[in-house]
PASEBA-1860 file (N, C-alpha, C; in nm, 3 decimals):
! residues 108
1> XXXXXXXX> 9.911/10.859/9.209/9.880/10.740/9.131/9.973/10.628/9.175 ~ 9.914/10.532/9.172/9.980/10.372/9.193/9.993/10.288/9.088 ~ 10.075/10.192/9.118/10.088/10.076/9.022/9.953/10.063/8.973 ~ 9.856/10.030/9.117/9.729/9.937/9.098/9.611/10.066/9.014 ~ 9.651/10.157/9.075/9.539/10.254/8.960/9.608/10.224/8.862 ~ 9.678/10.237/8.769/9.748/10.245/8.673/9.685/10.063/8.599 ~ 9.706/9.986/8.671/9.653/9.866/8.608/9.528/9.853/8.608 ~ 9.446/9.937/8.670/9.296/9.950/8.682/9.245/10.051/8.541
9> XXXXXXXX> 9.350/10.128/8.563/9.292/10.196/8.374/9.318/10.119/8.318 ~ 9.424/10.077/8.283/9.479/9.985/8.186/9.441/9.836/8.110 ~ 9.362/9.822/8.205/9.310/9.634/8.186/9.149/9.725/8.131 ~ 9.103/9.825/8.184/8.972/9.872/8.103/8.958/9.858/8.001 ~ 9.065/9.895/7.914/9.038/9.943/7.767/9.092/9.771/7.731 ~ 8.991/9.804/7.568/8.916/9.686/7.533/9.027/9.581/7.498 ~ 9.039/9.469/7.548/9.119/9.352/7.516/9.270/9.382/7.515 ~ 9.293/9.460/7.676/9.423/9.485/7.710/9.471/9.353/7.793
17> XXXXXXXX> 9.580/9.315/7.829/9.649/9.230/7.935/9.750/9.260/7.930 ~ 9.757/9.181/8.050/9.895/9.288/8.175/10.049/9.164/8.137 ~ 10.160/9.198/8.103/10.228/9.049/8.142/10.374/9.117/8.138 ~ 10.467/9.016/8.107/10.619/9.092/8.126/10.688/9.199/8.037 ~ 10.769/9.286/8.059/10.872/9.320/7.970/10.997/9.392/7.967 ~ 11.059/9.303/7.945/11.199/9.343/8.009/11.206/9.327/8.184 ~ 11.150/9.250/8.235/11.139/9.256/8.368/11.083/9.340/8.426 ~ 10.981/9.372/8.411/10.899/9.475/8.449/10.749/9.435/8.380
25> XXXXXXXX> 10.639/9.523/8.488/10.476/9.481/8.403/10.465/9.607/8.315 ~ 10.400/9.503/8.202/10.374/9.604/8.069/10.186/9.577/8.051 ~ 10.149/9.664/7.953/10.036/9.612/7.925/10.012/9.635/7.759 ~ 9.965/9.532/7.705/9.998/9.533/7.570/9.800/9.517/7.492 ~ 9.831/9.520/7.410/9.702/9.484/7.306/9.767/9.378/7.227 ~ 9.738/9.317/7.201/9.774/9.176/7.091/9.942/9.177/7.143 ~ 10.014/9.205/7.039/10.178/9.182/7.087/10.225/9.384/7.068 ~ 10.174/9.432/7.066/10.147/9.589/7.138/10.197/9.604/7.256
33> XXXXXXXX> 10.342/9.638/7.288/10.352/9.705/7.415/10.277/9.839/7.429 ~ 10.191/9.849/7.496/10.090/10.009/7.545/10.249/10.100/7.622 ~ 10.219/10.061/7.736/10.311/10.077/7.849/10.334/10.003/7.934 ~ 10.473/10.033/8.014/10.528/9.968/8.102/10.600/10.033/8.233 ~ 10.533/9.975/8.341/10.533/10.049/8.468/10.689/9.996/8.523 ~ 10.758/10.099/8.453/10.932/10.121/8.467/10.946/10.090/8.662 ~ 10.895/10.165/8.713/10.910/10.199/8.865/10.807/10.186/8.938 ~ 10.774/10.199/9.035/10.642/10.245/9.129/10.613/10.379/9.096
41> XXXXXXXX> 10.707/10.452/9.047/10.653/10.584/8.979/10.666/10.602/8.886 ~ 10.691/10.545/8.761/10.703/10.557/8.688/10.695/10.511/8.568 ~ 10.580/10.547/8.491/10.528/10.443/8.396/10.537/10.559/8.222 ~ 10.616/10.451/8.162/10.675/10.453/7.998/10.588/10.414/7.925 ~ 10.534/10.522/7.830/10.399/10.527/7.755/10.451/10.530/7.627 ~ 10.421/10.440/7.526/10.441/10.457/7.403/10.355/10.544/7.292 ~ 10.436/10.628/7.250/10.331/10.705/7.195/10.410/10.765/7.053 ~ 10.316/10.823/6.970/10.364/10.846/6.854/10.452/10.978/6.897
49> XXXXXXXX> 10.520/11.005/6.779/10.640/11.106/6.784/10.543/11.230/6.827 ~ 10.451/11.310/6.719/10.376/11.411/6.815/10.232/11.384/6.913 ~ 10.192/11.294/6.918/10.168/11.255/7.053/10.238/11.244/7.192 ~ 10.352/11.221/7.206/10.476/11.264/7.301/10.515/11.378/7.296 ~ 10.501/11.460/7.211/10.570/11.611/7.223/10.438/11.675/7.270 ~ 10.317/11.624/7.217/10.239/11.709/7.279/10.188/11.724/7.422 ~ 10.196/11.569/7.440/10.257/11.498/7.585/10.304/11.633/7.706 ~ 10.453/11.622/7.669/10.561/11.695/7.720/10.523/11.801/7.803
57> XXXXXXXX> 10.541/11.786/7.919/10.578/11.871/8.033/10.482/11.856/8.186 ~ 10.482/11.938/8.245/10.479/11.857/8.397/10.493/11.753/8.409 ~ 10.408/11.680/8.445/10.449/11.488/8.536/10.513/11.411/8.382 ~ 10.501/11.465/8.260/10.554/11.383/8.126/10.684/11.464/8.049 ~ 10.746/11.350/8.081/10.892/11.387/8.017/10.910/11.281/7.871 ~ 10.987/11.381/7.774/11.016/11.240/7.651/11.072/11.114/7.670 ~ 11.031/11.029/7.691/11.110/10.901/7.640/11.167/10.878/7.548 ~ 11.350/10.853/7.500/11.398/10.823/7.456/11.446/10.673/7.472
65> XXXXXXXX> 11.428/10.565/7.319/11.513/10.446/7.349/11.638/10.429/7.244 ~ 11.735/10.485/7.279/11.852/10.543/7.177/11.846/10.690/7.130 ~ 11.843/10.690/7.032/11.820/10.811/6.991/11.648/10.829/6.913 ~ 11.583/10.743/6.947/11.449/10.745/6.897/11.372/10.777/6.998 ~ 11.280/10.886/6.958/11.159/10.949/7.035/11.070/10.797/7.049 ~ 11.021/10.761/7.156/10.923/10.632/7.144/10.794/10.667/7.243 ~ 10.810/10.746/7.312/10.665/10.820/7.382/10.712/10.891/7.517 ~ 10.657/10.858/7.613/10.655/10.961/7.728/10.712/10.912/7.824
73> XXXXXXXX> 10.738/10.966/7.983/10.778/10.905/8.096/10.677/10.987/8.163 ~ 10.593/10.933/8.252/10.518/10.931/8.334/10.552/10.974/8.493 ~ 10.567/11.072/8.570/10.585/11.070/8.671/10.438/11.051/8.780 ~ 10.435/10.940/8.802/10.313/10.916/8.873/10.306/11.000/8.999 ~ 10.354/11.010/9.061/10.364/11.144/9.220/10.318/11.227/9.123 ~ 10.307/11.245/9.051/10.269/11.446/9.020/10.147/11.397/8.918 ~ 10.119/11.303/8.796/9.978/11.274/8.731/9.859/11.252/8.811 ~ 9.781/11.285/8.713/9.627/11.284/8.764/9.571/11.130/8.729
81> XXXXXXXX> 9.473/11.067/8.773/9.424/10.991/8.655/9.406/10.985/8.581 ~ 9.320/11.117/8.543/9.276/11.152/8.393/9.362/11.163/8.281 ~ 9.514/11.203/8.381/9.593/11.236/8.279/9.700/11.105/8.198 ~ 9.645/10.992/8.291/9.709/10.887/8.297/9.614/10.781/8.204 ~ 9.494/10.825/8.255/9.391/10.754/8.131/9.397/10.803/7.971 ~ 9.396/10.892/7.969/9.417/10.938/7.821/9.549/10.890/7.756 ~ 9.651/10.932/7.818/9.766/10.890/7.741/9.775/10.731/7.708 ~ 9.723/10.624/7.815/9.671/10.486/7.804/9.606/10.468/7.683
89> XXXXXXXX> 9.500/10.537/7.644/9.425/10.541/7.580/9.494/10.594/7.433 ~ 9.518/10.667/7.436/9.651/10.754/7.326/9.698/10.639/7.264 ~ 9.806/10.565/7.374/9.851/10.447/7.327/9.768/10.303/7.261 ~ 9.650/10.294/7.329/9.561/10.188/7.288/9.543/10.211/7.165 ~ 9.462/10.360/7.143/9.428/10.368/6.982/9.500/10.336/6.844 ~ 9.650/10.343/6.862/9.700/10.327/6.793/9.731/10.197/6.674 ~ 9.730/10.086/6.787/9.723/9.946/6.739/9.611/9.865/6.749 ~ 9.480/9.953/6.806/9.375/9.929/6.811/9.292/9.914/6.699
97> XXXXXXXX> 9.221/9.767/6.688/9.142/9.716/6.501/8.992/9.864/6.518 ~ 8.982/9.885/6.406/8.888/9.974/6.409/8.739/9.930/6.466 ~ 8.743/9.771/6.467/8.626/9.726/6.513/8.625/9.755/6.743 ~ 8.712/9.709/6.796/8.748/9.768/6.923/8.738/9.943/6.910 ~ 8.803/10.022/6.831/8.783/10.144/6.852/8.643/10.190/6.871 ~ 8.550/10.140/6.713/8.391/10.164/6.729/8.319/10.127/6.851 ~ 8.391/10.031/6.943/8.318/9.942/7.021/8.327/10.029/7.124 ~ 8.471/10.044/7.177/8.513/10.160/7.303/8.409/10.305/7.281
105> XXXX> 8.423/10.371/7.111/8.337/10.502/7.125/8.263/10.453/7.006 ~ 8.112/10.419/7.076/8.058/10.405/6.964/7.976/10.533/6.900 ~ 8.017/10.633/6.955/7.950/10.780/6.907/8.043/10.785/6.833 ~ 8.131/10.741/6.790/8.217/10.780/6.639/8.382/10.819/6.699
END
């Protein structure tokens, strides 16, 4: 996986954009940091406390910012897409208005 796949899932899902954070590209929903592509390999997924644990292991390690669980670390050399789309997605849902959610799956 690449930066550019990674911004190619990312700008999919509904009324995402790409812009700064912390010096680095993030991609947010409204003022929603989603994630932020830490490295060329390495992209920091925000995710709920057991959404990150369930996360956890091969290419996803916990992200810690202090002592707070805040989601995943991404090792892009070793993720799949798929595995990179979902967790995107993981993150989208969260701060996502229920009207975008219905819209993304409108089978419910």
């Amino acid at each position: 996986m690449t930066p550019d796949d990674v911004r190619t899932i990312a700008l999919a899902l509904p009324e995402v954009t790409e812009g700064d954070h912390h010096g680095h590209p993030a991609y947010r929903l409204g003022t929603s940091v989603l994630a932020t592509q830490w490295t060329t390999a390495q992209l920091n997924v925000l995710l709920d406390e057991s959404a990150a644990r369930a996360a956890e292991g091969g290419p996803c390690a916990l992200l810690w910012w202090g002592q707070r669980l805040s989601g995943i670390q991404v090792d892009l050399t070793e993720a799949t897409p798929e595995l990179v789309a979902d967790l995107l997605e993981e993150a989208w849902a969260r701060p996502a208005p229920a009207r975008l959610r219905r819209r993304h799956h409108p089978e419910g």
